[in-house]
LUMVOSE-283331 format. One record per residue (C-alpha): residue number from 1; residue in three letters; x, y, z. Coordinates in steps of 0.02 Angstrom, whole numbers, plus 32768, in hexadecimal, padded with zeros to 4 digits. Layout:
REM residues N
  num  residu    xx    yy    zz
  NUM     ALA     X     Y     Z
...
REM end
This chain:
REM residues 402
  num  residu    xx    yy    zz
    1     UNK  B94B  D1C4  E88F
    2     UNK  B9A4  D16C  E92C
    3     UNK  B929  D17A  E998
    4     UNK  B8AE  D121  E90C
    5     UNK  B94F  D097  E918
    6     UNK  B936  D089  E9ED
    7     UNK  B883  D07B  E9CB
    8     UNK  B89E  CFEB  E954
    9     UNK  B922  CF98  E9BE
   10     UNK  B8A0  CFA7  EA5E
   11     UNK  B805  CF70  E9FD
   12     UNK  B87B  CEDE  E9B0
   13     UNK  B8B9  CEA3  EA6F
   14     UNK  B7EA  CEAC  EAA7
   15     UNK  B7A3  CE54  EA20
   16     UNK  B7C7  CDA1  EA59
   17     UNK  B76D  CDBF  EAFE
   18     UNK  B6E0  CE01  EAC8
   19     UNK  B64F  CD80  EAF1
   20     UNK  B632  CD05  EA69
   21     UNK  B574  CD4C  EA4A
   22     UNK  B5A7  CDF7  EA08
   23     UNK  B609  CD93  E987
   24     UNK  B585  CD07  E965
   25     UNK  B531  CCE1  E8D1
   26     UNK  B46A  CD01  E8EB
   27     UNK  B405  CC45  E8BD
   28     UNK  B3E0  CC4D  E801
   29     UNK  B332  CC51  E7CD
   30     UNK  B310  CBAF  E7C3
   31     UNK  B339  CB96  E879
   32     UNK  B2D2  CC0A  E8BD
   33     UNK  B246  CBC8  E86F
   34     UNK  B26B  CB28  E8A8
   35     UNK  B27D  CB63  E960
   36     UNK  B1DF  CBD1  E955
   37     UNK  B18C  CB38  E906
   38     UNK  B1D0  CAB1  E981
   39     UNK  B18C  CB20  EA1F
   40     UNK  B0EC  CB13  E9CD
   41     UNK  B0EA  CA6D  E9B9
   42     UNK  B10D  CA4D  EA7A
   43     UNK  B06B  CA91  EAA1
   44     UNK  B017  CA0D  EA4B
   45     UNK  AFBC  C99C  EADA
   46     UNK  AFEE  C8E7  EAB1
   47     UNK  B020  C841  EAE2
   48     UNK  B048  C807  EA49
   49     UNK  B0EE  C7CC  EA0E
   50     UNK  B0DC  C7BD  E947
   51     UNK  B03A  C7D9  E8AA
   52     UNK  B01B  C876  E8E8
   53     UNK  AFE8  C8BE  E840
   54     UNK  B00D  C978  E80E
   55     UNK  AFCD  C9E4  E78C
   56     UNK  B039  CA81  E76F
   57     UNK  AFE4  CB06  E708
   58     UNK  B036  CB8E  E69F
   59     UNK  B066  CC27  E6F6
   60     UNK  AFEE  CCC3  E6F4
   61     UNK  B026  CD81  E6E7
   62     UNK  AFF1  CDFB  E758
   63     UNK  B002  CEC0  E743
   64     UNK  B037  CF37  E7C0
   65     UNK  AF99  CF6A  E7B7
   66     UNK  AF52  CEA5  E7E1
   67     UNK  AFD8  CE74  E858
   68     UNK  AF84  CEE8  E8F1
   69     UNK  AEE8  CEAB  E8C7
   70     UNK  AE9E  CE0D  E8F8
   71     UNK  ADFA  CE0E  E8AE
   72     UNK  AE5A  CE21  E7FF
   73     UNK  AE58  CD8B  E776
   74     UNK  AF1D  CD73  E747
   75     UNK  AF3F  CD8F  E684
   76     UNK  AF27  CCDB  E631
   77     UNK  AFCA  CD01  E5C9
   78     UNK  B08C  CCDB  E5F6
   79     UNK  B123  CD1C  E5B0
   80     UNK  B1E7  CCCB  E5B2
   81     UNK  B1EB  CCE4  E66C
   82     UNK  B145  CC7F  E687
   83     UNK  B1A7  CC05  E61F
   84     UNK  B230  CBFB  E692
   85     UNK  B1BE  CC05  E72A
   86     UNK  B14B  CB70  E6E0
   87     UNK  B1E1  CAFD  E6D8
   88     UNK  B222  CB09  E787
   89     UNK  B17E  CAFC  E7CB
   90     UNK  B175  CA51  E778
   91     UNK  B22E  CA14  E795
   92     UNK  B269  C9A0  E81D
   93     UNK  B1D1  C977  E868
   94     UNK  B1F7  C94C  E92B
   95     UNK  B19D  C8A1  E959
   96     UNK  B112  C88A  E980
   97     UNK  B0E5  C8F2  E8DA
   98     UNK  B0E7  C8C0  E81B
   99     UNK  B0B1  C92A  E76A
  100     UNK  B019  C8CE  E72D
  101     UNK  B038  C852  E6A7
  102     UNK  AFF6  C873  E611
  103     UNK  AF82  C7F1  E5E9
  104     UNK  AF24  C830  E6A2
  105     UNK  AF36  C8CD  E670
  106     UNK  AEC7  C88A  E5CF
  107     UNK  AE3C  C852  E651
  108     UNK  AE3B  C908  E690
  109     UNK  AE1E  C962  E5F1
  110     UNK  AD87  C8EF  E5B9
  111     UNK  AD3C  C936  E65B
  112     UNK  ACFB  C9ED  E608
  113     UNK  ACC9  CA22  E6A4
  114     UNK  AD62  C9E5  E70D
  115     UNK  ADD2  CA1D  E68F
  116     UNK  AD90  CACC  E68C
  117     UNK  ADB0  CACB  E755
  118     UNK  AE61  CA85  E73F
  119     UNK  AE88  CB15  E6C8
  120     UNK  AE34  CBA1  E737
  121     UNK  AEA9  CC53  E751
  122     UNK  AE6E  CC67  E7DB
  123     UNK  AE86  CBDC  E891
  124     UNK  ADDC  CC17  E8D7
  125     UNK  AD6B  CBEB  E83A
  126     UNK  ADE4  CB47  E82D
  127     UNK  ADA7  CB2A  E8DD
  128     UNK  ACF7  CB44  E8C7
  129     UNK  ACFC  CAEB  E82C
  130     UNK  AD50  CA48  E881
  131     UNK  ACDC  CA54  E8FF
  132     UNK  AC24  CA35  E88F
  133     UNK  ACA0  C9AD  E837
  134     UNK  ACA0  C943  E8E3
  135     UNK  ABF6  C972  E8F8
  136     UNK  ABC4  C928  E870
  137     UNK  AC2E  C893  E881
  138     UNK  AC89  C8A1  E7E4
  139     UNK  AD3E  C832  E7EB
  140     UNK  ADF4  C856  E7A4
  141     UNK  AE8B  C83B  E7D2
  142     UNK  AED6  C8E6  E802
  143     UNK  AF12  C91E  E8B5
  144     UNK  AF5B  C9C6  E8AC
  145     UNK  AF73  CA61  E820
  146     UNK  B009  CAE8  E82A
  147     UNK  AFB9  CB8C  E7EF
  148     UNK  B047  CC0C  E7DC
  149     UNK  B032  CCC2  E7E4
  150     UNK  B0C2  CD43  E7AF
  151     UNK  B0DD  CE00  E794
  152     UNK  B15E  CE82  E7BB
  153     UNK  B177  CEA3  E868
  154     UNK  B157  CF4B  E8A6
  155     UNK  B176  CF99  E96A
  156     UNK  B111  D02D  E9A2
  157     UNK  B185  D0CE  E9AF
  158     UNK  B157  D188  E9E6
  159     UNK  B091  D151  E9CF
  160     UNK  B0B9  D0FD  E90F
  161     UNK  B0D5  D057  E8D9
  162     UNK  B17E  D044  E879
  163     UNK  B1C2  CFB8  E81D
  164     UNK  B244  CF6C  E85E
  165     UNK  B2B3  CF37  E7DA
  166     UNK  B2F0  CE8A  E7A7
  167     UNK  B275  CE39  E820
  168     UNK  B1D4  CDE9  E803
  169     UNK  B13E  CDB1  E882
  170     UNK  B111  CCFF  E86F
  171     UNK  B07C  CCBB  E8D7
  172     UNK  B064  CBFC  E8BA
  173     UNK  AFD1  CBB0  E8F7
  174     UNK  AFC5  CAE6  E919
  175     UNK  AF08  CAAF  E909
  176     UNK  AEE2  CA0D  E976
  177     UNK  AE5B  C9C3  E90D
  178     UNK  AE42  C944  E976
  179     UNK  AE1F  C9A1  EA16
  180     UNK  ADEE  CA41  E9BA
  181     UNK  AE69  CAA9  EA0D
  182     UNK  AEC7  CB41  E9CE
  183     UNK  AF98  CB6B  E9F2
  184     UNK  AFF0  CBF7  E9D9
  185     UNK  B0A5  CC2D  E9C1
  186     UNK  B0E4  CCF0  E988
  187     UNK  B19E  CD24  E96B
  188     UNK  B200  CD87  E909
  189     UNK  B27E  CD3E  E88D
  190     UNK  B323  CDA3  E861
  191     UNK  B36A  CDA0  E7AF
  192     UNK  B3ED  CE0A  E75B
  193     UNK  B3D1  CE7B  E6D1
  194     UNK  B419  CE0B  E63F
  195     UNK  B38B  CD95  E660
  196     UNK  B2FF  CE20  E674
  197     UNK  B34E  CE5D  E5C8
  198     UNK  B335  CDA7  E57D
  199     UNK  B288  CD6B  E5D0
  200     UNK  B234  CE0A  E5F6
  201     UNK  B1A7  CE06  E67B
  202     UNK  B11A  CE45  E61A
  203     UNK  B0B8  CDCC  E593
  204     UNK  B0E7  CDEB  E4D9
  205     UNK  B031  CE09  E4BB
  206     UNK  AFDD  CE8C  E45D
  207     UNK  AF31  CED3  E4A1
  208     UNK  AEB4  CE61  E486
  209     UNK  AE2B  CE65  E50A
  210     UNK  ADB7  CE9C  E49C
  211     UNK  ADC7  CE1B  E40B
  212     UNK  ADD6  CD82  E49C
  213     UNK  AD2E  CDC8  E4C8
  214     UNK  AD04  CDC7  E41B
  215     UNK  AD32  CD10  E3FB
  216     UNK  ACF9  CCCE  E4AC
  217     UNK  AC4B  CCFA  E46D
  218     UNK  AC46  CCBF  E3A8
  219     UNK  ABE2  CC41  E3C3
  220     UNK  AB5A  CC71  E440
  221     UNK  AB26  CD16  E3EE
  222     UNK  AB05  CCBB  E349
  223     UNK  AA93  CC3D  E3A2
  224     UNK  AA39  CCCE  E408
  225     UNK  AA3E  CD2F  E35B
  226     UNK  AA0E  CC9A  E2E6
  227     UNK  A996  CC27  E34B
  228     UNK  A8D8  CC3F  E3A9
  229     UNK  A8E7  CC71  E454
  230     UNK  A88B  CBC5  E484
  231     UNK  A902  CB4C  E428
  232     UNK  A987  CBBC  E46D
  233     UNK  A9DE  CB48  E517
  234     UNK  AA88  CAFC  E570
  235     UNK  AA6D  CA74  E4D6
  236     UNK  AA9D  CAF3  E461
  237     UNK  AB40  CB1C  E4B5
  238     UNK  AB92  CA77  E4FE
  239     UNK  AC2E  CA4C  E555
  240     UNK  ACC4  CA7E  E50F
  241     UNK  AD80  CA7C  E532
  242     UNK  AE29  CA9C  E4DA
  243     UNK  AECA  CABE  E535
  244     UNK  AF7F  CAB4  E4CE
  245     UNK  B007  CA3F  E538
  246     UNK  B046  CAC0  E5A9
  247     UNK  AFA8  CAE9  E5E5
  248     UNK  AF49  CB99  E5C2
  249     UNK  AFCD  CC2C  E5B2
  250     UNK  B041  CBB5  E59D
  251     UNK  B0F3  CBF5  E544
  252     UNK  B142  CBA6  E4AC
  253     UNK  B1F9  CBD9  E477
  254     UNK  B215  CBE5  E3B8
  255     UNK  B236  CB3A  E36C
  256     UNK  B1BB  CADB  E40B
  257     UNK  B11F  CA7E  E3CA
  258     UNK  B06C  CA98  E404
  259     UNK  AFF8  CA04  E41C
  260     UNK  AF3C  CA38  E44E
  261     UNK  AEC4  C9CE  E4A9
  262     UNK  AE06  C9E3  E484
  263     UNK  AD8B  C988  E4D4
  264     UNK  ACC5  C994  E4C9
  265     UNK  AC2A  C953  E543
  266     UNK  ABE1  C913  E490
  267     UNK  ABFE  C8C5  E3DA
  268     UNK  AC26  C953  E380
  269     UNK  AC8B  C9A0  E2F3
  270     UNK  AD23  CA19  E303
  271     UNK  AD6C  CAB4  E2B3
  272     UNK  AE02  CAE7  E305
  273     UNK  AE3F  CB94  E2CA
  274     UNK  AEF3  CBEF  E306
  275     UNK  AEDD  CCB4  E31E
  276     UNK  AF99  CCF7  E316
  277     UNK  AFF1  CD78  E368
  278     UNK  AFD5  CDE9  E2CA
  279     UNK  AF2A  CDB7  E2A6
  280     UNK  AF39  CD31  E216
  281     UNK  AECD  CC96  E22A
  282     UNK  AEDB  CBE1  E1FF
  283     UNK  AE88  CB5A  E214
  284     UNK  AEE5  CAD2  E277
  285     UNK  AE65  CA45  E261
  286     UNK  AE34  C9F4  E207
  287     UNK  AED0  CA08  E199
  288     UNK  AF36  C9B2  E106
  289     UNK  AF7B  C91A  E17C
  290     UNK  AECF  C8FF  E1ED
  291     UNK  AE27  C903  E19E
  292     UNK  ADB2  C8B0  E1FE
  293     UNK  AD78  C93A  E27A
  294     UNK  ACFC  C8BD  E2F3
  295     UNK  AD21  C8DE  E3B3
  296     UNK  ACBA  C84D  E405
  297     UNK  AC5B  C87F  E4AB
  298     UNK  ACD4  C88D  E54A
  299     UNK  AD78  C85A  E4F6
  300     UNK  AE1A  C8B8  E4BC
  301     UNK  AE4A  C8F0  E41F
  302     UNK  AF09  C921  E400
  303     UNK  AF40  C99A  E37B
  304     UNK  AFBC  C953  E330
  305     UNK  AF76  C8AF  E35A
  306     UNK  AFD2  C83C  E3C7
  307     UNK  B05D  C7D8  E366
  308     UNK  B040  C85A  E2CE
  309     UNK  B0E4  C887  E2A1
  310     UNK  B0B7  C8C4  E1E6
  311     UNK  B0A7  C98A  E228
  312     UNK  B0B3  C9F3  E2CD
  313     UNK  B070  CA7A  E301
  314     UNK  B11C  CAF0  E317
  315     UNK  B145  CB9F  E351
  316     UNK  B18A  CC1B  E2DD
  317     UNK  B180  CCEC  E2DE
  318     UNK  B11A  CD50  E2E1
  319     UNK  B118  CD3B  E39E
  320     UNK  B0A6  CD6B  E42E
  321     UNK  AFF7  CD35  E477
  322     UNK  AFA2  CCC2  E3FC
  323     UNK  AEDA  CC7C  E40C
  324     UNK  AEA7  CBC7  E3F9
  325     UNK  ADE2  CBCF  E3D9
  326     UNK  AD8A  CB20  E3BD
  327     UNK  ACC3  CB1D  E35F
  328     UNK  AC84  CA8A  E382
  329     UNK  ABD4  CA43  E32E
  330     UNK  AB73  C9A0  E357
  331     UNK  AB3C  C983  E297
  332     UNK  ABC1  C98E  E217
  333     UNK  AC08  CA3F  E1C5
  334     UNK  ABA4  CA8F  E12F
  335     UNK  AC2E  CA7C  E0B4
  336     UNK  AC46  CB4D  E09D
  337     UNK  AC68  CB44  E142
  338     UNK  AD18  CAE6  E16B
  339     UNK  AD8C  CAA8  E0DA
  340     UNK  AD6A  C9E9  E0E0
  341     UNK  AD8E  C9B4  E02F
  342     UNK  AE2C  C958  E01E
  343     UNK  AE6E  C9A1  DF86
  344     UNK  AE62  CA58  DFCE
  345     UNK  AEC2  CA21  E075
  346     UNK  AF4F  C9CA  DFFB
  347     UNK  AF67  CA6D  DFA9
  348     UNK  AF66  CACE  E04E
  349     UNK  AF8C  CA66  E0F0
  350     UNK  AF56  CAEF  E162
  351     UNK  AED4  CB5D  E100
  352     UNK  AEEF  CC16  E11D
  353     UNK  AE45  CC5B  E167
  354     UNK  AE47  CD0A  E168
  355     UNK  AEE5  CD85  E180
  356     UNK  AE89  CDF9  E1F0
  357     UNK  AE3A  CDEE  E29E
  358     UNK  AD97  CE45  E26D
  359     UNK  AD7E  CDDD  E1C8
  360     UNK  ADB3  CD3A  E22F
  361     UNK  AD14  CD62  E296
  362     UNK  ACA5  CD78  E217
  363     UNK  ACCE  CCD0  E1C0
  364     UNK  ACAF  CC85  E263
  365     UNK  AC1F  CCDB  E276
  366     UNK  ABE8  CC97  E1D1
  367     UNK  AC0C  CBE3  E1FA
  368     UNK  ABA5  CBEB  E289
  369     UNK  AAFE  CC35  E230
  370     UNK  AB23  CBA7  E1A6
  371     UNK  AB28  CB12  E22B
  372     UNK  AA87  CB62  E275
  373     UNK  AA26  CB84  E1C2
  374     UNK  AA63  CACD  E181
  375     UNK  AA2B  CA78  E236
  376     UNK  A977  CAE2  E218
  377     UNK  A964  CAA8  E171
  378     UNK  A96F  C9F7  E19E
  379     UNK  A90F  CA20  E227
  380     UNK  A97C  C9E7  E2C5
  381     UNK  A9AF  CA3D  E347
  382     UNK  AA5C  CA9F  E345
  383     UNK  AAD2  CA6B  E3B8
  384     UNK  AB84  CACC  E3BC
  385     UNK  ABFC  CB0C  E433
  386     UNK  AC97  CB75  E448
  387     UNK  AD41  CB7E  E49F
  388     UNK  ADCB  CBD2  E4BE
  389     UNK  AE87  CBC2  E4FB
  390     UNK  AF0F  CC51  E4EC
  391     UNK  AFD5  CC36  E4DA
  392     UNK  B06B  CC84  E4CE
  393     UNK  B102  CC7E  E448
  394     UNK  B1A9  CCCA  E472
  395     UNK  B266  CCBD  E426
  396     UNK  B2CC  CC49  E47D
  397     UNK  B328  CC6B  E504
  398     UNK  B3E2  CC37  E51D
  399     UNK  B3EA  CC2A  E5DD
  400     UNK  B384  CB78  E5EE
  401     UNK  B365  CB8A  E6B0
  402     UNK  B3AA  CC1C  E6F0
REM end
């Protein structure tokens, strides 16, 4: 017991000159974002001094398994820390940077093609994607996309890798779409185990993979299944695009909204239908508020529409990775099809679909063979197309920026 006192006393006299980084708070999590962030930024090659405009996607998950291997396609899903991750990425944007305005952002997404490269996973396809664009002369007003890449950080130890705990890898890439040119930054960002405990690393998501196979191909196997080989072309299958506000894999915190952007290469007619995180579906549009599902050719179409303020689209539980999938037709829906009639959406705003994945497939299914069977019998070609965009709902955190 008294020499537990002298050890005290001792440790109580050294304290005071111990060097002020042994004792130092480590940067929050927000910082060291920003720092990685910023020393990507330098690299950028330009003599601008303002209107450099920046696109900052939503953050990507990558396995242990993905994060040694280069040639492997990130998870299109976030979770709370992408959340976190996604808003320092975007937050005090050094000069001669700025986050694209909306209404530009607009011209991008009537672009199907260039809004497909903007929301690539992965830098190289971006690259190669950005490259046919110039090639093919096509204008818009974007200079540079942030792709961020995340997933827990590991070290190799006595010939394994092991996790090393309360750390993440982030590699950010800056695209120059101007000069097509690709930057790179890697770190590892420190956190303490409250905040691991709050906004785990991993996705809420359930596995999937083989119903987002499933609904990426709805539409194409019923027009291989329903039409003549020689009628069957890219005219049956045109450009389509649908991304929520936070871009895809985006992450909402209970009590956010969701606002989705579709846009199409043609006139055409839209069913937008919500797959949830335990299977239910709904249709989102056309609903009780908007009716009239027209897209014109090459514009935007907001849902909720811009200045609606008579719904939103809001989070609630269940949470975890939910599926936006868009059917899109050139001639108007048979009326089994989509609920159109404006009593039926009074009674039920958002009409319940199916409360299963496998039956929510089937009905799909079934639209598809009834826009094909109604085009045949008035003799006109079919024209449809699909897309896709995934998300991710989580409670809400209490840290803000950590």
């Amino acid at each position: 017991m008294k020499r537990h006192n002298i050890n005290w006393l001792v440790w109580l006299v050294i304290v005071p000159f111990l060097p002020t980084a042994v004792t130092a708070e480590p940067e929050s999590f927000h910082q060291q974002i920003l720092a990685l962030r910023n020393k990507l930024l330098a690299q950028f090659d330009t003599e601008q001094t303002t209107g450099l405009r920046l696109y900052v996607q939503a953050p990507k998950y990558r396995s242990p398994v993905q994060i040694n291997k280069e040639d492997t396609a990130p998870s299109q899903t976030g979770g709370p820390m992408a959340y976190q991750l996604h808003a320092a990425c975007q937050a005090e944007l050094p000069p001669p940077f700025a986050l694209m305005p909306r209404d530009e952002l607009d011209l991008i997404w009537s672009e199907v093609e260039l809004a497909q490269v903007v929301e690539s996973a992965d830098p190289e396809t971006s690259l190669k994607g950005f490259r046919q664009l110039a090639s093919q002369e096509i204008s818009h007003p974007l200079d540079a996309v942030i792709m961020a890449q995340y997933g827990e950080a590991s070290h190799y130890i006595d010939g394994k890798w092991r996790l090393s705990p309360n750390q993440i890898q982030v590699t950010l890439y800056l695209l120059d779409v101007r000069r097509i040119q690709k930057y790179a930054q890697t770190g590892s960002i420190r956190f303490s185990s409250s905040h691991r405990t709050e906004a785990p690393i991993r996705p809420p998501t359930n596995n999937r993979q083989q119903t987002l196979q499933q609904l990426q191909q709805v539409v194409r196997q019923q027009v291989q299944q329903q039409l003549p080989q020689p009628r069957l072309s890219s005219d049956n299958l045109f450009g389509l695009f649908v991304t929520p506000d936070r871009g895809t894999g985006g992450v909402y915190q209970s009590g956010e909204s969701i606002r989705l952007t579709v846009s199409a290469a043609e006139d055409c007619y839209l069913a937008v239908i919500n797959l949830d995180s335990v299977g239910g579906l709904h249709q989102l549009f056309p609903n009780g508020y908007e009716s009239d599902n027209f897209l014109p050719a090459k514009q935007v179409r907001h849902i909720p529409a811009s200045g609606q303020s008579d719904y939103r689209l809001a989070v609630s539980s269940p949470f975890g990775m939910e599926v936006i999938k868009v059917i899109a037709s050139r001639h108007p829906f048979p009326a089994d099809t989509v609920v159109l009639q404006a009593e039926q959406l009074q009674r039920q705003f958002f009409p319940p679909i199916r409360d299963k994945q496998s039956r929510g497939l089937s009905t799909m299914s079934h639209w598809t063979r009834a826009i094909i069977v109604q085009d045949q019998r008035q003799d006109r070609p079919s024209g449809l197309a699909e897309a896709m965009c995934v998300f991710t709902t989580t409670a809400a955190t209490s840290r803000g920026r950590w």
